[in-house]
Backbone as CSV, one residue per row, in Angstrom:
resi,resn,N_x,N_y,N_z,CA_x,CA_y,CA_z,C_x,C_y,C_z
1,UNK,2.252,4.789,-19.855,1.688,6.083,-20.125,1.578,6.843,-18.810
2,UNK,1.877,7.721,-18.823,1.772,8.913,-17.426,1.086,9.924,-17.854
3,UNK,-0.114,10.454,-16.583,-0.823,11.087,-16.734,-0.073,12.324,-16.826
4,UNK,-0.728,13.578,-17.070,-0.354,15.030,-16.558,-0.060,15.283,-15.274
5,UNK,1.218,15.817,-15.288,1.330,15.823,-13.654,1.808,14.747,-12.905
6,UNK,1.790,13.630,-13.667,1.860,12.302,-12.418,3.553,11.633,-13.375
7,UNK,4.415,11.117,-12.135,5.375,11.002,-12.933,5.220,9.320,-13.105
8,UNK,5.967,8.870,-14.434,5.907,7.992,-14.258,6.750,6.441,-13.680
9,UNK,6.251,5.261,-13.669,6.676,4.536,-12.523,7.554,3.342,-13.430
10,UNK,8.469,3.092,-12.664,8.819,1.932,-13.517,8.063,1.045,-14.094
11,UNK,8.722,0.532,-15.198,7.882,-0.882,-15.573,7.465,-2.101,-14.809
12,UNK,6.369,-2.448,-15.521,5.994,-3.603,-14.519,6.916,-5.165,-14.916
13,UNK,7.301,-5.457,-13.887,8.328,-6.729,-14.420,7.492,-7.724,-14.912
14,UNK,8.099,-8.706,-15.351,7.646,-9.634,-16.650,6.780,-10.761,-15.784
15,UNK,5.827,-11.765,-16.486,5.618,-12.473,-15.697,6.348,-13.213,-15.479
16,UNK,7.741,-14.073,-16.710,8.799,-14.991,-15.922,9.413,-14.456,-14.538
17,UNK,9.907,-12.893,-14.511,10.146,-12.391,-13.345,9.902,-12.769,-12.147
18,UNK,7.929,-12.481,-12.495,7.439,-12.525,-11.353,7.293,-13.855,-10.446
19,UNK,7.236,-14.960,-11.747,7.379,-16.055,-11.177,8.465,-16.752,-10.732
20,UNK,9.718,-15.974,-11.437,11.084,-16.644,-10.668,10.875,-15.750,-8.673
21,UNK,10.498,-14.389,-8.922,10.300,-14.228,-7.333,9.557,-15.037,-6.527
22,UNK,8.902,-15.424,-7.595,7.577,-15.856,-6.115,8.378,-17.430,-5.851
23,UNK,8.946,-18.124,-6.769,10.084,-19.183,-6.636,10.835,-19.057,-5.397
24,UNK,11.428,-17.923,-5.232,12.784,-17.831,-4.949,12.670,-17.264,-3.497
25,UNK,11.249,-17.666,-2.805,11.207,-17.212,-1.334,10.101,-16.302,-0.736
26,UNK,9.219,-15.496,-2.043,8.395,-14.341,-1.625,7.758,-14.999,-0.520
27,UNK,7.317,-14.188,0.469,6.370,-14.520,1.563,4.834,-14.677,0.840
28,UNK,4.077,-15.464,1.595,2.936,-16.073,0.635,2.143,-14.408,0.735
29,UNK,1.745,-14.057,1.945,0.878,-12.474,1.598,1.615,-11.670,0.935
30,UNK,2.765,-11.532,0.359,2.726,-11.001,-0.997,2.628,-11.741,-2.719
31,UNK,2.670,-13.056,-2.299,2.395,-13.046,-3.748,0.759,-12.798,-4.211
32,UNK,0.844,-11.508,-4.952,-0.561,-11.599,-5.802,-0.102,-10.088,-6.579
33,UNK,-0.978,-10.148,-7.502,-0.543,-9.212,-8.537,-1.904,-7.992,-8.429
34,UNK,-1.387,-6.714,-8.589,-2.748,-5.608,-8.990,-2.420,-4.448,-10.104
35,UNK,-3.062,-4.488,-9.898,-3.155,-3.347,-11.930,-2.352,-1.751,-10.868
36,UNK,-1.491,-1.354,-11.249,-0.679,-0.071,-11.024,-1.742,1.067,-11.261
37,UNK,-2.163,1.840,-10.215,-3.587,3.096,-10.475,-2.820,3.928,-11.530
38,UNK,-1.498,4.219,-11.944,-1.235,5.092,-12.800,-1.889,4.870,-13.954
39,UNK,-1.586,3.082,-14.379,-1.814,2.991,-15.849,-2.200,1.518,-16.218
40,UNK,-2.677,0.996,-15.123,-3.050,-0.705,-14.728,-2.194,-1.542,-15.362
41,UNK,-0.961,-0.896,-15.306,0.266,-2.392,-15.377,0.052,-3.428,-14.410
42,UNK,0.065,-4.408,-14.797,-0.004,-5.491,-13.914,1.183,-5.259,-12.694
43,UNK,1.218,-5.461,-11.163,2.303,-6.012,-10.824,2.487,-6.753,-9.397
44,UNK,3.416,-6.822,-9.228,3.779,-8.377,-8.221,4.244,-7.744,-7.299
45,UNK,3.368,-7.793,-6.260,4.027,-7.348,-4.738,4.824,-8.352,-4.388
46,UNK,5.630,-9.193,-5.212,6.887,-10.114,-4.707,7.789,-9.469,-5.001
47,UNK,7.532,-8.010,-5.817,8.903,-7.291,-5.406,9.688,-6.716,-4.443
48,UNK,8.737,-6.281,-3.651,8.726,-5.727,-2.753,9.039,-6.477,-1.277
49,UNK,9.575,-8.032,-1.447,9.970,-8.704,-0.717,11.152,-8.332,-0.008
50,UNK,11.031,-8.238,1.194,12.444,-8.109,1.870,12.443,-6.805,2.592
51,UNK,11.249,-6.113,2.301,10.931,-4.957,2.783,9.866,-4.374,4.216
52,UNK,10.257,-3.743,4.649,9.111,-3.550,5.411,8.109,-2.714,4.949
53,UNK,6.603,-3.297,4.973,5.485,-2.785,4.077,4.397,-2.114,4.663
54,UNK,4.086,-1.213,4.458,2.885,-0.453,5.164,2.020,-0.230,4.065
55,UNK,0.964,-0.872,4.166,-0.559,-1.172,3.382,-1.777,-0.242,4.012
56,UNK,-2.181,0.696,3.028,-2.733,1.547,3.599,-4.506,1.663,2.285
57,UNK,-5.356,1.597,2.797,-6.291,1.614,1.987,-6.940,2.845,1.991
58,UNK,-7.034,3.874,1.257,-7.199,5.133,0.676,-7.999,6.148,0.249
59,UNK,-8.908,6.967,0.474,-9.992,7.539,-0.227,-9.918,9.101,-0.102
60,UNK,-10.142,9.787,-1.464,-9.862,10.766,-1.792,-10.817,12.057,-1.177
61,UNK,-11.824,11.565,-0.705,-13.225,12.114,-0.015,-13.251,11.947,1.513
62,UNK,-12.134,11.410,2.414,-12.422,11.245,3.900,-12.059,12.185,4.606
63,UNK,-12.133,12.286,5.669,-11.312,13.357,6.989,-10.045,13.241,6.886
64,UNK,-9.936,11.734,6.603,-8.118,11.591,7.047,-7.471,11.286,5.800
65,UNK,-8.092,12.194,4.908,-7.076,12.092,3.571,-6.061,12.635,3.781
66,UNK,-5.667,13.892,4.713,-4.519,14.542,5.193,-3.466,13.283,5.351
67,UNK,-3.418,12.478,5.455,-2.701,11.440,5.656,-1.962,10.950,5.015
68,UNK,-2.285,11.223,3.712,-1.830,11.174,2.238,-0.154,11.863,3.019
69,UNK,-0.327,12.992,2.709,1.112,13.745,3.261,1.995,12.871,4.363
70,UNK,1.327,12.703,5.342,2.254,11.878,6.447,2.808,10.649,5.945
71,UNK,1.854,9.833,5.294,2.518,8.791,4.324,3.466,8.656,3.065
72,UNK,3.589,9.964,2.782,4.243,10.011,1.687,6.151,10.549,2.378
73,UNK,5.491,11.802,3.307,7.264,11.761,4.343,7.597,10.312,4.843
74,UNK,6.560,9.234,5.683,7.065,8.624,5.934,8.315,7.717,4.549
75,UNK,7.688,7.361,3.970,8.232,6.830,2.673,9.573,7.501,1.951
76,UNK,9.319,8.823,2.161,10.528,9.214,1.243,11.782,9.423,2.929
77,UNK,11.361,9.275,3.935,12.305,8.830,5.202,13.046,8.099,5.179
78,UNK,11.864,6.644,5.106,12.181,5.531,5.743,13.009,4.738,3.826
79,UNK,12.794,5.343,3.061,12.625,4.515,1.923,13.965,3.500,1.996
80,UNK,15.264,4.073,1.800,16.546,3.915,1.877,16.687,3.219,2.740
81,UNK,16.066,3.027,3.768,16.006,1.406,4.816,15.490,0.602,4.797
82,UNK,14.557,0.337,3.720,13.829,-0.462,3.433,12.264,-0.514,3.545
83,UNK,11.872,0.472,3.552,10.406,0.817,3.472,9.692,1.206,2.508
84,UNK,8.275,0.325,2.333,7.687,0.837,1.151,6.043,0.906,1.981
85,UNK,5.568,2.021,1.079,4.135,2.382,1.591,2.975,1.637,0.359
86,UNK,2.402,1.227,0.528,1.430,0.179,-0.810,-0.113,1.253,-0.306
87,UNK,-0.256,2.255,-1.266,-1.930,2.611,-1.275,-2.567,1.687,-2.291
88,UNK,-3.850,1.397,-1.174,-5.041,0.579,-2.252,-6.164,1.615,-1.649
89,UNK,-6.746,2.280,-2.643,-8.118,3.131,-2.773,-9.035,2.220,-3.052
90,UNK,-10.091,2.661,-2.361,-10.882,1.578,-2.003,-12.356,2.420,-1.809
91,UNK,-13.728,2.250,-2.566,-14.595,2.867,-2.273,-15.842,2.503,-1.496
92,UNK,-14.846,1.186,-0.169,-16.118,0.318,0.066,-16.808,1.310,1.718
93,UNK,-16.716,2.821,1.868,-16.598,3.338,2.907,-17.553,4.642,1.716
94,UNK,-17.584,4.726,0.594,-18.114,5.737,-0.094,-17.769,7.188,-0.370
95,UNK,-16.317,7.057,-0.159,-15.914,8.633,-0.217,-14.371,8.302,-1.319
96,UNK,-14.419,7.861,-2.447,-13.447,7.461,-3.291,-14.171,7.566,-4.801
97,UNK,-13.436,8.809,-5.806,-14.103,8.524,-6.733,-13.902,7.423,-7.788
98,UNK,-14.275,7.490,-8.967,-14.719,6.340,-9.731,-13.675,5.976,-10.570
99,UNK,-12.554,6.998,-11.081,-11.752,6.838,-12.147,-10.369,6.937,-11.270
100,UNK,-9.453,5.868,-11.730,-8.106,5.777,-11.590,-7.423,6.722,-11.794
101,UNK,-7.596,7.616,-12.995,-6.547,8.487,-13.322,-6.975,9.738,-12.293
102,UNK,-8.598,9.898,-12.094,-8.423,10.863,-11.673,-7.932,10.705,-9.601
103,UNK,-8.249,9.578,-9.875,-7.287,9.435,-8.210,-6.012,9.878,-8.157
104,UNK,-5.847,8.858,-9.171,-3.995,8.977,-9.222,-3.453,10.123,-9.452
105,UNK,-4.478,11.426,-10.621,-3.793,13.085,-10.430,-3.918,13.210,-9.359
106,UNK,-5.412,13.256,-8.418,-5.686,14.233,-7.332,-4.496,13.527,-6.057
107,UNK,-3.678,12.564,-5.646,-2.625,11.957,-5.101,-1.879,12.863,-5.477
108,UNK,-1.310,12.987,-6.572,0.007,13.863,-6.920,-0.181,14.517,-6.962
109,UNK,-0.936,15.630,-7.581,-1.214,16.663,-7.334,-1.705,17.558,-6.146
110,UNK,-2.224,16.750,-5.099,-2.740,17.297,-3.808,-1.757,17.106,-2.649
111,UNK,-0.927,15.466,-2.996,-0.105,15.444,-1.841,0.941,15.146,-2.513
112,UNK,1.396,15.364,-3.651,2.897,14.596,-4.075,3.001,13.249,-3.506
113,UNK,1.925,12.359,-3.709,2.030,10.921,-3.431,2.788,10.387,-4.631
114,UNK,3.874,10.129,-4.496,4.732,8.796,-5.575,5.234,7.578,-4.801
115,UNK,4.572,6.816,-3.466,4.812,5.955,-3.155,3.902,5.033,-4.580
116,UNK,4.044,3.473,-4.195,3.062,2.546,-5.517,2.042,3.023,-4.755
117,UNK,1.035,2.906,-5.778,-0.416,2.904,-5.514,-1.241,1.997,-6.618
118,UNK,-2.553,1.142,-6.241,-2.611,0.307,-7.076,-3.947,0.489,-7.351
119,UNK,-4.683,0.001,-8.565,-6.187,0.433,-9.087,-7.437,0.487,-7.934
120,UNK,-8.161,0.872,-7.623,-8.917,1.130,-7.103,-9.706,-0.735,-6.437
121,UNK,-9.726,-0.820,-5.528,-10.769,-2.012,-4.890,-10.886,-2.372,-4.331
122,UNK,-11.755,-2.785,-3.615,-12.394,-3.614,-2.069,-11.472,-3.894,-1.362
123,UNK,-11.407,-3.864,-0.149,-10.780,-4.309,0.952,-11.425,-4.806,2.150
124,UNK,-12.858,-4.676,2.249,-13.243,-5.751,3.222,-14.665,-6.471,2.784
125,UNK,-15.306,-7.741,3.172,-16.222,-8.206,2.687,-15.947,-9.399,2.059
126,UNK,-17.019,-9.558,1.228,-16.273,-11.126,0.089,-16.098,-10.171,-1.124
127,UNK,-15.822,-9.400,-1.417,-15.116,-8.859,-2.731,-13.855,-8.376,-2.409
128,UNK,-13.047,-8.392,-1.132,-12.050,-7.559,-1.053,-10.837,-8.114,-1.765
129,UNK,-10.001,-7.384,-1.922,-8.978,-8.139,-2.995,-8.343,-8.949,-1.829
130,UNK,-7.682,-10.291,-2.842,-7.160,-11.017,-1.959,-6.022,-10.665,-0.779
131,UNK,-5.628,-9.714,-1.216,-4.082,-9.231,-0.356,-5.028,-8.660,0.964
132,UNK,-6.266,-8.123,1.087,-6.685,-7.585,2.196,-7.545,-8.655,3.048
133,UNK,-7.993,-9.537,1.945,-8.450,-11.031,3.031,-7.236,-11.773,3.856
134,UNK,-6.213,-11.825,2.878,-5.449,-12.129,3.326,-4.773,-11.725,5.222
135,UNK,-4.617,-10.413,5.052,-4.457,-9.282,6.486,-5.573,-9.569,7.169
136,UNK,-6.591,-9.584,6.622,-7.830,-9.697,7.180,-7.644,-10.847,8.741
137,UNK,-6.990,-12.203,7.902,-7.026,-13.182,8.858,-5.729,-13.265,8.908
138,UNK,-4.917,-12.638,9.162,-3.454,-12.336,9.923,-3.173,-12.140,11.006
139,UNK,-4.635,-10.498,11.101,-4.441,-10.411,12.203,-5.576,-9.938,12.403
140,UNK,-6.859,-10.670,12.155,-7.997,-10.684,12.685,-8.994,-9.570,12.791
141,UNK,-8.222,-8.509,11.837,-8.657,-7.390,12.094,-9.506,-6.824,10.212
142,UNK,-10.284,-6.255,10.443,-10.437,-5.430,8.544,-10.473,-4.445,8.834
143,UNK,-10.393,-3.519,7.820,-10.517,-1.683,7.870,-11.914,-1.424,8.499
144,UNK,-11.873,-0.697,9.297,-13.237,-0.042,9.841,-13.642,1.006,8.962
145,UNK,-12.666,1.855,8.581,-12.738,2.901,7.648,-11.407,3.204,6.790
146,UNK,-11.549,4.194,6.312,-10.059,4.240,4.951,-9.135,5.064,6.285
147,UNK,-8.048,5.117,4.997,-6.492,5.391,6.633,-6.203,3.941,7.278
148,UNK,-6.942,2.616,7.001,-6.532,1.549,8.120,-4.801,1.403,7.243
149,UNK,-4.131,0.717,8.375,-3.213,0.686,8.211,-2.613,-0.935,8.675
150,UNK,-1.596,-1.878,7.703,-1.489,-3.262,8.533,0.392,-2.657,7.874
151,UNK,1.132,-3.302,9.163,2.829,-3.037,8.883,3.247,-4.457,8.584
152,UNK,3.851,-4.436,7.764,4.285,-5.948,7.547,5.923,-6.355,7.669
153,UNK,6.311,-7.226,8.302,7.799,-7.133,8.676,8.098,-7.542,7.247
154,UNK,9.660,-7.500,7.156,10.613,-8.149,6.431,10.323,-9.398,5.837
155,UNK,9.959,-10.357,6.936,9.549,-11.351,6.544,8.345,-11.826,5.826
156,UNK,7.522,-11.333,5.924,6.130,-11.216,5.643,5.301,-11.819,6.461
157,UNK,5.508,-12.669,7.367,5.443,-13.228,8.635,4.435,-12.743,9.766
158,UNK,4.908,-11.592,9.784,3.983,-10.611,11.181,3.500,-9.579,10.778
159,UNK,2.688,-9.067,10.783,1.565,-7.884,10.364,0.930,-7.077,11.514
160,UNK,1.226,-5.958,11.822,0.378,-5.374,12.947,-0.556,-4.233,12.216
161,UNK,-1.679,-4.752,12.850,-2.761,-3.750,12.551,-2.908,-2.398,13.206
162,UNK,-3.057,-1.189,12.493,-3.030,0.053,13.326,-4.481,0.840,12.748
163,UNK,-5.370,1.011,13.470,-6.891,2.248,12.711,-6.492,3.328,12.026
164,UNK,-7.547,3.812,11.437,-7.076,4.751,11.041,-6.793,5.882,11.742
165,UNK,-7.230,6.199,13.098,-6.840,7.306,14.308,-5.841,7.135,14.506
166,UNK,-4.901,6.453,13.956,-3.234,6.243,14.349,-2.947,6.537,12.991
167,UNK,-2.089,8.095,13.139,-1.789,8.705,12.497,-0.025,8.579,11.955
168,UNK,0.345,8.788,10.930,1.893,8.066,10.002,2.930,8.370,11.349
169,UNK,2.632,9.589,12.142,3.568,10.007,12.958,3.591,9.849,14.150
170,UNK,2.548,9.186,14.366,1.980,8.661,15.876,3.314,7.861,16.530
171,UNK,3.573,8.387,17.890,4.647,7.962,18.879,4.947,6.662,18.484
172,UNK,3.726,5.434,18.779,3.735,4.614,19.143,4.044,3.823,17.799
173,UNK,3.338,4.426,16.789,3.319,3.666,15.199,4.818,3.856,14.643
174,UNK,5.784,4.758,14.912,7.125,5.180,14.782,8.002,4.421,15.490
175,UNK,7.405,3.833,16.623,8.282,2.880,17.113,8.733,1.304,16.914
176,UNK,7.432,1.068,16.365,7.102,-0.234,15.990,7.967,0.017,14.623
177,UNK,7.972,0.690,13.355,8.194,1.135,12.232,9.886,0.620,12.558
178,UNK,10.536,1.793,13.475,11.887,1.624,13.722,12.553,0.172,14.012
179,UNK,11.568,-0.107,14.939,12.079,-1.591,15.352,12.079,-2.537,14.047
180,UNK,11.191,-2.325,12.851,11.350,-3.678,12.083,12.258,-3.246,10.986
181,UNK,12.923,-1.729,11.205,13.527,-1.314,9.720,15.017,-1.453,10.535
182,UNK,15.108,-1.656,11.777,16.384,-2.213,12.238,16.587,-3.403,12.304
183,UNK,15.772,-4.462,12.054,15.627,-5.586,11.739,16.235,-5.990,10.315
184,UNK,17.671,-6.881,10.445,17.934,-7.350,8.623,16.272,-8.137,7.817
C-alpha cells in the first residue's frame, strides 16, 4: 500500500529468500530484518549485501533535518555504484513524530526522500534495534544525536563512524565514500 504522495517500494522478498541470502554470504551486521516505514513490510538488509551502506538515524523535528536533501543527492549519485542510504527514524533524541506514515509523507514530500527507510526505533541504549547495537560495538561509537551517520564497506566488515556535524557533502566524508565505491 502507498501512501499519498509517497511512491511505492518494491516488495519485500520472501522469507525463503531471505534466508537463502543470509546462507549465501550476507555479512553478519546485516542480517536482521525491519518493518519498511512506508507500509511495515518486513525486510532483510541481506539485500543490500555487496553494497556500500550509509545508515543514518533520522528525525523529522531537528536542525539537521536539512540533511534529508544531501542524503537523498548523495544516493541518487552514488546509487549506480553501489550505494545505498538506510534511514532509521528514531525518537530517542525527542524531535521525531509518532506515526510512520506521517514520517514517511513528511520525507517525500519535504525532501523527495525515496532512499529505504525503515519503521521508526531506538538506536541507542538497551532498546536500540539490533542493527544499531550492533555499530554500536563496531566502532565503539552510538548516535549522540539524529544525522549520526556509520559507512559500511562492501564487505560489511568495516564501518566508520561520522556525527552528525559531518554533513552528506563534507570534503572529508566524500572521500572516504569514493574510496569504498571504488572498491569491488
Amino acid at each position: 500500500m502507498a501512501f499519498a504522495g509517497v511512491p511505492s517500494a518494491p516488495p519485500a522478498p520472501t522469507a525463503a529468500a531471505a534466508g537463502e541470502q543470509a546462507l549465501s554470504g550476507c555479512p553478519a551486521v546485516l542480517r536482521h530484518r525491519f518493518p519498511r516505514l512506508q507500509d511495515d513490510s518486513p525486510q532483510s538488509l541481506c539485500q543490500y549485501q555487496g553494497k556500500v551502506i550509509l545508515v543514518v538515524n533520522t528525525a523529522s523535528y531537528c536542525g539537521f533535518t536539512y540533511q534529508y536533501q544531501g542524503l537523498e543527492a548523495l544516493f541518487q549519485k552514488y546509487k549506480d555504484r553501489g550505494l545505498v542510504v538506510l534511514g532509521f527514524p528514531s525518537n530517542d533524541f525527542f524531535q521525531e513524530k509518532s506515526d510512520n506514515k506521517e514520517i514517511a509523507d513528511f520525507c517525500y514530500n519535504t525532501y523527495g526522500v525515496i532512499f529505504p527507510m525503515f519503521a521508526r526505533s531506538a538506536v541507542r541504549g538497551s532498546d536500540a534495534n539490533p542493527l544499531y547495537k550492533q555499530l554500536a560495538q563496531m566502532t565503539g561509537k552510538v548516535p549522540g544525536w539524529n544525522f549520526n551517520k556509520y559507512l559500511i564497506d562492501r564487505s560489511g566488515l568495516s564501518v566508520t563512524h561520522y556525527p552528525s556535524t559531518v554533513e552528506p557533502e563534507s570534503t572529508a566524508f566524500l572521500g572516504q565514500l569514493e574510496k569504498l565505491l571504488a572498491k569491488p
